[in-house]
Structures are given as structure tokens and as C-alpha cells.
VOVEXFI-388637 format. One record per residue: residue number from 0; residue in three letters; x, y, z of N, C-alpha, C in turn. Coordinates in Angstrom, 1 decimal, always signed. Example, Ala and Ser with C-alpha at 12.3 -4.5 7.8 and 13.67 -1.06 7.14 Angstrom:
<rs>
<0, 'ala', <+13.2, -5.7, +7.8>, <+12.3, -4.5, +7.8>, <+13.2, -3.3, +7.8>>
<1, 'ser', <+12.8, -2.2, +7.1>, <+13.7, -1.1, +7.1>, <+12.9, +0.0, +7.9>>
</rs>
This chain:
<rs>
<0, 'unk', <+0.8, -1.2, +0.0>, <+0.0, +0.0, +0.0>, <+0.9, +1.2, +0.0>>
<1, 'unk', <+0.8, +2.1, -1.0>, <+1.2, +3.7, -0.6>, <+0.0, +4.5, -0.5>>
<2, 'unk', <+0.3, +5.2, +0.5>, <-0.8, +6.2, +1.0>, <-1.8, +6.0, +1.1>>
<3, 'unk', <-2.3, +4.4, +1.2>, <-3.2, +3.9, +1.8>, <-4.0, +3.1, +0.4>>
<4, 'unk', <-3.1, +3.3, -1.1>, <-3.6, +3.1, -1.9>, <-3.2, +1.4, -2.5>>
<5, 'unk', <-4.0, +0.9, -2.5>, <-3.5, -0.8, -2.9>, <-3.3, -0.5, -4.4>>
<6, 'unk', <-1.9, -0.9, -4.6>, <-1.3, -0.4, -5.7>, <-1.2, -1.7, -6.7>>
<7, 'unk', <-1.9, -2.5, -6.2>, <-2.4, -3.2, -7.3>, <-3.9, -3.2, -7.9>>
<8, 'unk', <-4.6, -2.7, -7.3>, <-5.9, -2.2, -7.4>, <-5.3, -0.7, -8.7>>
<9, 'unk', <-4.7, -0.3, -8.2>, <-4.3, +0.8, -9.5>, <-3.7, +0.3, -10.9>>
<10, 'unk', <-3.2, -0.8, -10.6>, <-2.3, -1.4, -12.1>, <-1.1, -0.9, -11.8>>
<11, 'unk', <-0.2, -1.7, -11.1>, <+1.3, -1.2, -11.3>, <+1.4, -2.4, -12.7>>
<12, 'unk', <+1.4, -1.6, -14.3>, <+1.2, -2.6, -15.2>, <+2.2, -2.0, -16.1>>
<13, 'unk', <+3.0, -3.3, -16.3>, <+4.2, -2.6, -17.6>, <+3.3, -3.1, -18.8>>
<14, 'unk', <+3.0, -2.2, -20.2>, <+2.7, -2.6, -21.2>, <+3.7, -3.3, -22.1>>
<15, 'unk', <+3.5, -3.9, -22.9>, <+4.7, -4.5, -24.1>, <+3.9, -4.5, -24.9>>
<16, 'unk', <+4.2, -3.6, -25.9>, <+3.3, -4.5, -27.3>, <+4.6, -4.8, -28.2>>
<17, 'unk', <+4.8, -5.5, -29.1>, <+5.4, -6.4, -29.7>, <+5.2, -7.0, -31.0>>
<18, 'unk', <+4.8, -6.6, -32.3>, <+4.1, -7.2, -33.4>, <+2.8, -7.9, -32.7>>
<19, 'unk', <+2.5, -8.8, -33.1>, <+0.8, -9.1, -33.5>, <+0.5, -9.3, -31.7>>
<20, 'unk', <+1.4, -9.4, -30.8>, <+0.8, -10.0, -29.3>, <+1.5, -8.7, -28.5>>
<21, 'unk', <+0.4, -8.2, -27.3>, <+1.1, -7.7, -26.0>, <+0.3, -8.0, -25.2>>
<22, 'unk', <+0.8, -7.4, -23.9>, <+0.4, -8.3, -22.9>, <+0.5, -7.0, -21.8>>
<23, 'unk', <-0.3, -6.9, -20.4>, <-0.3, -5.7, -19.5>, <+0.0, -6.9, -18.0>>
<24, 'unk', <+1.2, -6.3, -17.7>, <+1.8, -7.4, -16.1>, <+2.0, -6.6, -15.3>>
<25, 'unk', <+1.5, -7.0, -14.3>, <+1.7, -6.4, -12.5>, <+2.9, -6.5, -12.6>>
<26, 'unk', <+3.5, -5.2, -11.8>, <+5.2, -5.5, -11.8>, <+5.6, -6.2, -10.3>>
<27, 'unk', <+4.1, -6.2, -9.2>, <+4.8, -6.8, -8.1>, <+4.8, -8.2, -8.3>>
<28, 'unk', <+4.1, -9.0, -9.0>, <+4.4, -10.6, -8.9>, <+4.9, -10.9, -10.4>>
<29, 'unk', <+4.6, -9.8, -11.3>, <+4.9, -10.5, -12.9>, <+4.0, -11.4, -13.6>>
<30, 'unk', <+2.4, -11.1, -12.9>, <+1.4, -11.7, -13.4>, <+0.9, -11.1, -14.6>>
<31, 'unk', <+0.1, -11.7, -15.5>, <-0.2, -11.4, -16.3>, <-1.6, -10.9, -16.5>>
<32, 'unk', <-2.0, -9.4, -16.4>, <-3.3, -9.0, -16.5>, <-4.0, -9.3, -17.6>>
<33, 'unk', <-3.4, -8.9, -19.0>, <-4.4, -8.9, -19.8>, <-3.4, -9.3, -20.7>>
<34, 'unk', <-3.8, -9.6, -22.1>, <-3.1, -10.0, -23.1>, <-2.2, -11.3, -23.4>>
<35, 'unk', <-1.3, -11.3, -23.9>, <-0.1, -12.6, -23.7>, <+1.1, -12.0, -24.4>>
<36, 'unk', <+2.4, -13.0, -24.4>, <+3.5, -12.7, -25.0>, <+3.8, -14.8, -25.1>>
<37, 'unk', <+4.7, -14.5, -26.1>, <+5.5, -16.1, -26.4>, <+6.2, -16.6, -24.7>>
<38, 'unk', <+6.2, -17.5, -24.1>, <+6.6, -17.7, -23.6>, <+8.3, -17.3, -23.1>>
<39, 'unk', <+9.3, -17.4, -24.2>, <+10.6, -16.7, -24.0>, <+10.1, -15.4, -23.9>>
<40, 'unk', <+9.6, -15.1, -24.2>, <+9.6, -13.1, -24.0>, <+8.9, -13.1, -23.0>>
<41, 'unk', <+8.1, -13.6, -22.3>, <+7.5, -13.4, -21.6>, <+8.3, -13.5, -20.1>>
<42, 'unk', <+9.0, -14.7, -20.4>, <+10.4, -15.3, -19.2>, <+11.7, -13.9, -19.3>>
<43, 'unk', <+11.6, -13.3, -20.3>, <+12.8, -12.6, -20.2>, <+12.2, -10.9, -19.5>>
<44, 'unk', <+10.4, -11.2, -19.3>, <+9.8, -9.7, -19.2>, <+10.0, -9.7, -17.8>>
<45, 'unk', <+9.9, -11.3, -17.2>, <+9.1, -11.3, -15.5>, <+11.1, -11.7, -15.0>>
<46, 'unk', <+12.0, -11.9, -16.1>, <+13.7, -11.8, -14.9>, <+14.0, -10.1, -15.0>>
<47, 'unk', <+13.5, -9.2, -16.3>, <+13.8, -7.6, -15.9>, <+12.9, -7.2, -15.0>>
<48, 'unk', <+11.8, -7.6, -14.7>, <+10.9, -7.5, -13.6>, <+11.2, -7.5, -12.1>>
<49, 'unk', <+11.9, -8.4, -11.9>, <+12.5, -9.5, -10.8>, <+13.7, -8.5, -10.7>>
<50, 'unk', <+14.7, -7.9, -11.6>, <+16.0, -6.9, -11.3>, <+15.7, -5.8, -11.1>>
<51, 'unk', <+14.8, -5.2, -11.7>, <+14.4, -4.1, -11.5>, <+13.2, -3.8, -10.6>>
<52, 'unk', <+12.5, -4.6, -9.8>, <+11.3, -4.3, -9.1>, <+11.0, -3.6, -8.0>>
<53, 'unk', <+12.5, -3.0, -7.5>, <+12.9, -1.9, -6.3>, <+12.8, -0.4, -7.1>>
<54, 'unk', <+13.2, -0.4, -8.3>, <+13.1, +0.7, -9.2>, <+12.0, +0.7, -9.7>>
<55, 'unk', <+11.1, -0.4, -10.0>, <+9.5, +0.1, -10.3>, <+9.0, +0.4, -8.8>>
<56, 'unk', <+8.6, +0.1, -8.1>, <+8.2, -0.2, -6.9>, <+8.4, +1.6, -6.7>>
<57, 'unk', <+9.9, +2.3, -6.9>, <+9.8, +3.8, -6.4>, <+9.3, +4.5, -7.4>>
<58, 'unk', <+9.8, +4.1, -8.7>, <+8.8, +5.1, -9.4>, <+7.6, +5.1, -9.3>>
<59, 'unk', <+6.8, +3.7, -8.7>, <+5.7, +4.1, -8.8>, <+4.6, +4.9, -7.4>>
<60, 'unk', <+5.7, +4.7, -6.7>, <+5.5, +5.7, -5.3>, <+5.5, +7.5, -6.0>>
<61, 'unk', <+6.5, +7.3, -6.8>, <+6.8, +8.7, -7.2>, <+5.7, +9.1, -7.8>>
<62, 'unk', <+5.8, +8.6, -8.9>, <+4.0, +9.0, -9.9>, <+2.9, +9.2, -8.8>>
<63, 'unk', <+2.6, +8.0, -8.0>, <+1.0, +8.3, -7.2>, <+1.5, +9.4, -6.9>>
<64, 'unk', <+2.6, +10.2, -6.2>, <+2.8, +11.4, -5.4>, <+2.6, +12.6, -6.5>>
<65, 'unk', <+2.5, +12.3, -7.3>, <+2.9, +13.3, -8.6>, <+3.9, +14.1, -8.9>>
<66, 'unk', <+4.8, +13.2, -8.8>, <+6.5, +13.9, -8.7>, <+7.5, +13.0, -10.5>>
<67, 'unk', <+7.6, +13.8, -10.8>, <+8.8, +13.3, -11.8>, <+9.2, +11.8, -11.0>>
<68, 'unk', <+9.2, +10.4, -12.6>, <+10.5, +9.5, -12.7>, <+10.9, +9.5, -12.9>>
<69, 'unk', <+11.8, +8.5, -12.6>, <+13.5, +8.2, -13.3>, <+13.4, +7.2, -14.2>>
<70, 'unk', <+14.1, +7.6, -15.4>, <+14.3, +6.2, -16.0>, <+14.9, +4.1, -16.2>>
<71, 'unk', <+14.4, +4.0, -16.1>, <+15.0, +2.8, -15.8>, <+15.1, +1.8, -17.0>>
<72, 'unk', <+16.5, +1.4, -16.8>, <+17.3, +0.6, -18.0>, <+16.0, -0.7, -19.1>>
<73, 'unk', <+15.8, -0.2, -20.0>, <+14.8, -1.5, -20.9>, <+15.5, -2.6, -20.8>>
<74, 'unk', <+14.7, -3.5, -21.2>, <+14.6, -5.0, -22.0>, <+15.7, -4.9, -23.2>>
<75, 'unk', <+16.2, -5.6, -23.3>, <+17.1, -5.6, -24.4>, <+17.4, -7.1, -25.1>>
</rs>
């Protein structure tokens, strides 16, 4: 919860679109909301997930506050 807000109830959701498939994932467990991706992409979305999820986790404290993010390194 930040600020009382269940931040999954908001969508902490990284998009990917991708040619013909994308997919919308919670960045706290790396579930899959809506859409799909190939399984390899999908394995390579939820280990950048998994490295980076201290760095989603604050940007996304920052946004609900309405303050400027920071960028954080893509998928490659």
C-alpha cells in the first residue's frame, strides 16, 4: 500500500506491445493482466521484472505522489 492506496488495485502494469501480441503485467508478482506474449519473452519480461522491481516499486510511489520518474534501463 502507498498512501493507503493498494497499488495493485491501480495497475502497477508494464505494457509491451510487440508485433501481433502484447500483454499488461503487474510489476509486483509478474502476473499477467491482460493480453499474452511467447513464452521466451515473456520469461525474459518477469527476470527484468525480478532486477528491476525496487526501481518500479519507487517510481511508482513517485507517480502516485505526482512527482517526476526516473528512467530505468529497458529490456534488451
Amino acid at each position: 500500500m502507498v498512501n493507503g492506496i493498494r497499488l495493485d488495485t491501480i495497475g502497477q502494469v508494464l505494457g509491451s506491445e510487440k508485433k501481433l501480441m502484447d500483454a499488461s503485467i503487474a510489476f509486483e508478482d509478474g502476473a499477467v493482466l491482460q493480453g499474452g506474449l511467447p513464452v521466451a519473452k515473456m520469461k525474459l519480461v518477469q527476470a527484468w521484472i525480478e532486477i528491476h522491481r525496487e526501481d518500479l516499486l519507487a517510481n511508482w510511489k513517485l507517480a502516485v505522489a505526482g512527482e517526476p520518474v526516473f528512467k530505468i534501463e529497458p529490456l534488451r
